[in-house]
C-alpha positions as CSV (number, residue, x, y, z in Angstrom):
1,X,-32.9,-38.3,-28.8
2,X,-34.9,-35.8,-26.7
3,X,-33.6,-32.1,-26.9
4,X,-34.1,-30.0,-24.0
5,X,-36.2,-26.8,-24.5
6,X,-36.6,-23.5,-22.5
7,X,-37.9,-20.4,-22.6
8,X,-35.9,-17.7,-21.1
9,X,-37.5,-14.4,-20.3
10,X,-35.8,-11.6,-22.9
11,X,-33.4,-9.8,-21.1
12,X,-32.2,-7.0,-22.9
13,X,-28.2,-6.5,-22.5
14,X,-27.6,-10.4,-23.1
15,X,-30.0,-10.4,-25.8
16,X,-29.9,-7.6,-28.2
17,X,-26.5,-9.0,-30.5
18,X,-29.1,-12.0,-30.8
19,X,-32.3,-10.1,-31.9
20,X,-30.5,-7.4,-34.1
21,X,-28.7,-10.3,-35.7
22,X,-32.0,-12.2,-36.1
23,X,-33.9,-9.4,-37.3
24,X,-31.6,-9.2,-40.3
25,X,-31.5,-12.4,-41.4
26,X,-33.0,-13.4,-45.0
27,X,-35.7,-16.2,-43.3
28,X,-36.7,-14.0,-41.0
29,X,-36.7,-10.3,-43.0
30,X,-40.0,-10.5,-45.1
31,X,-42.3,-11.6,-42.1
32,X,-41.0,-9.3,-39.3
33,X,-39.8,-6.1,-41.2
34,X,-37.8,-5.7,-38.1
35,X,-34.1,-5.5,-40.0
36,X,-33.7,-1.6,-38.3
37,X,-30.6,-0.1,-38.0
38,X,-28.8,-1.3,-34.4
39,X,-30.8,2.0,-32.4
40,X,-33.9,2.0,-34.0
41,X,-34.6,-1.6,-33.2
42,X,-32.8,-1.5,-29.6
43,X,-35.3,1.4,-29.2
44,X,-38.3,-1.4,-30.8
45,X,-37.4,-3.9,-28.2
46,X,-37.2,-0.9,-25.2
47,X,-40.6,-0.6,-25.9
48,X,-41.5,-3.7,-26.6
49,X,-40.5,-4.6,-23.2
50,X,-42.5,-2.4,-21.4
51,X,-45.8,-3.5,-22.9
52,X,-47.6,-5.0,-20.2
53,X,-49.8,-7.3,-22.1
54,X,-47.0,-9.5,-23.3
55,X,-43.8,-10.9,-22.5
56,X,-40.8,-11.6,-24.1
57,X,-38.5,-14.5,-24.6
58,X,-35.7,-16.4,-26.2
59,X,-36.1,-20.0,-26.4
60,X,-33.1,-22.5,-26.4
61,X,-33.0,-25.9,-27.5
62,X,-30.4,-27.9,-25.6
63,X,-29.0,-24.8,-23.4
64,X,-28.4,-23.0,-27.3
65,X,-30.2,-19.9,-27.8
66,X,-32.6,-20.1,-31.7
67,X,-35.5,-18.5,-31.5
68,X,-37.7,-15.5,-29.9
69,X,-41.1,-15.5,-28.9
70,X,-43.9,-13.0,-27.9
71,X,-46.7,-14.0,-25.7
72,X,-49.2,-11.5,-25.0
73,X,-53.1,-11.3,-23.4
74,X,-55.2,-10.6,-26.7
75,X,-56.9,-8.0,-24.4
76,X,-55.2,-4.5,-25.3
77,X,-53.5,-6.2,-28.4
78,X,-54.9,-4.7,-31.9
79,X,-56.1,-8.5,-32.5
80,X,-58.9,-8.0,-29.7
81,X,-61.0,-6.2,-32.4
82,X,-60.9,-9.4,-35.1
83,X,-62.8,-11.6,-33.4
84,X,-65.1,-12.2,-30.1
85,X,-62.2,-12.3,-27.6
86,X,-62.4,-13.4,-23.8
87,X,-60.4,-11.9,-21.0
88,X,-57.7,-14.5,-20.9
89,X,-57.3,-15.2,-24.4
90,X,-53.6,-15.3,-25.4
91,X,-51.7,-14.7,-28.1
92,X,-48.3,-16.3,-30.0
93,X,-45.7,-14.3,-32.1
94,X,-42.5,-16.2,-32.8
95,X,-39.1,-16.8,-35.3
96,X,-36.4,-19.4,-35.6
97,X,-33.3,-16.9,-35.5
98,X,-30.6,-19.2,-36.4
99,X,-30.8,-20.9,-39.8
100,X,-29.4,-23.9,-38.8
101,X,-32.1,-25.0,-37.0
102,X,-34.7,-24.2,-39.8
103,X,-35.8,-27.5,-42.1
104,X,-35.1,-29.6,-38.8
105,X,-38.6,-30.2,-37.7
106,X,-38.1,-28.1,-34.7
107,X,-41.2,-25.5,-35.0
108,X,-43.6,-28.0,-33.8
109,X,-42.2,-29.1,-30.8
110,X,-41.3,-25.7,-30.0
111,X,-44.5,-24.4,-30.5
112,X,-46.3,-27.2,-28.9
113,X,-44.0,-26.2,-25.9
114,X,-45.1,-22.6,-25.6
115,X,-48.6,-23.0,-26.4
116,X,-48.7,-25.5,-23.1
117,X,-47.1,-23.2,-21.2
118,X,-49.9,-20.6,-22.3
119,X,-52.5,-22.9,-21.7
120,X,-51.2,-23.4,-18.1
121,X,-53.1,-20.5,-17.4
122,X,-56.1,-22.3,-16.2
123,X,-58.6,-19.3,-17.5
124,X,-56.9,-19.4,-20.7
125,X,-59.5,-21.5,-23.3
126,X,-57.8,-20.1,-26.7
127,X,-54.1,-19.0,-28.4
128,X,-54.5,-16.7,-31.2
129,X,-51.9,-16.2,-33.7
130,X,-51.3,-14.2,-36.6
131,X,-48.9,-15.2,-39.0
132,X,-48.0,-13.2,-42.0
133,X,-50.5,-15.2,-44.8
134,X,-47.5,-16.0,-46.9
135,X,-45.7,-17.8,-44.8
136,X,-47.1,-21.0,-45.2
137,X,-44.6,-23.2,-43.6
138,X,-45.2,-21.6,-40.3
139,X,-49.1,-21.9,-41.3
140,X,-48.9,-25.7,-41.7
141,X,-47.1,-26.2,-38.6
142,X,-49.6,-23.7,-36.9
143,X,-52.2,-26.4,-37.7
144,X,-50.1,-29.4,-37.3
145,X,-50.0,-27.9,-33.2
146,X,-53.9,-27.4,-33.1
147,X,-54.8,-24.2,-34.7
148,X,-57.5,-23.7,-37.0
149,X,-57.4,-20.9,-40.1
150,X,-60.1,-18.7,-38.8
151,X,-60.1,-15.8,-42.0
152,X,-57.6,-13.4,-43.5
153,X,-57.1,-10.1,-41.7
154,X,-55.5,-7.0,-42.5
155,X,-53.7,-6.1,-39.4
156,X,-51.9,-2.3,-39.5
157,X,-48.4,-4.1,-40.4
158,X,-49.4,-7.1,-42.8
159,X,-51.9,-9.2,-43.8
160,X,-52.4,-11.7,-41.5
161,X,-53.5,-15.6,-41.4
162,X,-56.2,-15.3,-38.1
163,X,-55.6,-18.9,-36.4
164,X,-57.6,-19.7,-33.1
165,X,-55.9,-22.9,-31.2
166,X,-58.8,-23.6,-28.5
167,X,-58.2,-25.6,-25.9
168,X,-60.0,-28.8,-25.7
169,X,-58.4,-29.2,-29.1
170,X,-55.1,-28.9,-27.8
171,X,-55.4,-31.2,-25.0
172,X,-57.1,-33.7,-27.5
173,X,-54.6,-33.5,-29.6
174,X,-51.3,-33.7,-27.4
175,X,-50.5,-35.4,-24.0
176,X,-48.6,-32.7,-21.4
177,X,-45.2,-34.5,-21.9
178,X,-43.2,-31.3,-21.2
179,X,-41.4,-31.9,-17.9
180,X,-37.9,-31.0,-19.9
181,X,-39.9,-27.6,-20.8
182,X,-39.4,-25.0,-18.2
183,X,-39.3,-20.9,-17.6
């Protein structure tokens, strides 16, 4: 059966209880460091929101909201400096919230979904992503949609797995059936 998914831009008062909740969940604690006390983290996501180089969303799968997503423009993103970044390069931060949905087989799909929305940006030609280098579930899946392990990084917060998911390897890899995926 074919589940409906969506991406819903993050708003903030509907939101929150799902992020702050999130945030402090066990799957979710050692890769994000996010599990803030309720201010601190509403004050995180304020701020969050007002970065112009990325934007913010919950994604649902079948009108239930499970998971949150960043996409951002690698351009004024601390990523720009790790490798030889275009203008339109984009980048992918993301986490399965609820924990009923994790072992399902969802991430793929999920992440197929947002990485063709990315790539609808006809300038866009890659989709960078830095996942936290122990976290090798999200890795495999990572290179199960298209990405390729580019090097170890240390970024200011972890140390990251660099992937690089270009295009032409995307669109080799998957046909654009999406039409149930939508903004």
């Amino acid at each position: 059966m074919e589940k409906d998914i969506s991406f819903v831009p993050y708003d903030m008062e509907e939101h929150f209880p799902l992020i702050l909740k999130w945030m402090h969940e066990d799957h979710v604690i050692p890769y994000w460091s996010l599990n803030k006390p309720e201010e601190e983290l509403k004050s995180h996501m304020e701020k969050a929101m007002k970065d112009a180089h990325q934007n913010l969303y919950i994604g649902y799968l079948d009108g239930i909201p499970m998971s949150y997503w960043e996409a951002y423009w690698v351009k004024g993103d601390v990523i720009e400096d790790y490798y030889e970044s275009s203008l339109k390069d984009q980048g992918i931060h993301l986490l399965i919230g609820e924990a009923d949905y994790l072992g399902k087989g969802l991430s793929l799909p999920l992440l197929r979904a947002m990485v063709n929305f990315q790539f609808k940006h006809r300038e866009t030609m890659k989709v960078v992503s830095e996942p936290d280098h122990r976290n090798e579930k999200m890795i495999h899946v990572f290179e199960k949609c298209g990405f390729d392990k580019i090097s170890k990084i240390d970024l200011p917060e972890k140390t990251a797995q660099f992937m690089i998911c270009s295009r032409e390897k995307f669109e080799k890899r998957w046909s654009y059936e999406y039409s149930n995926t939508h903004l």
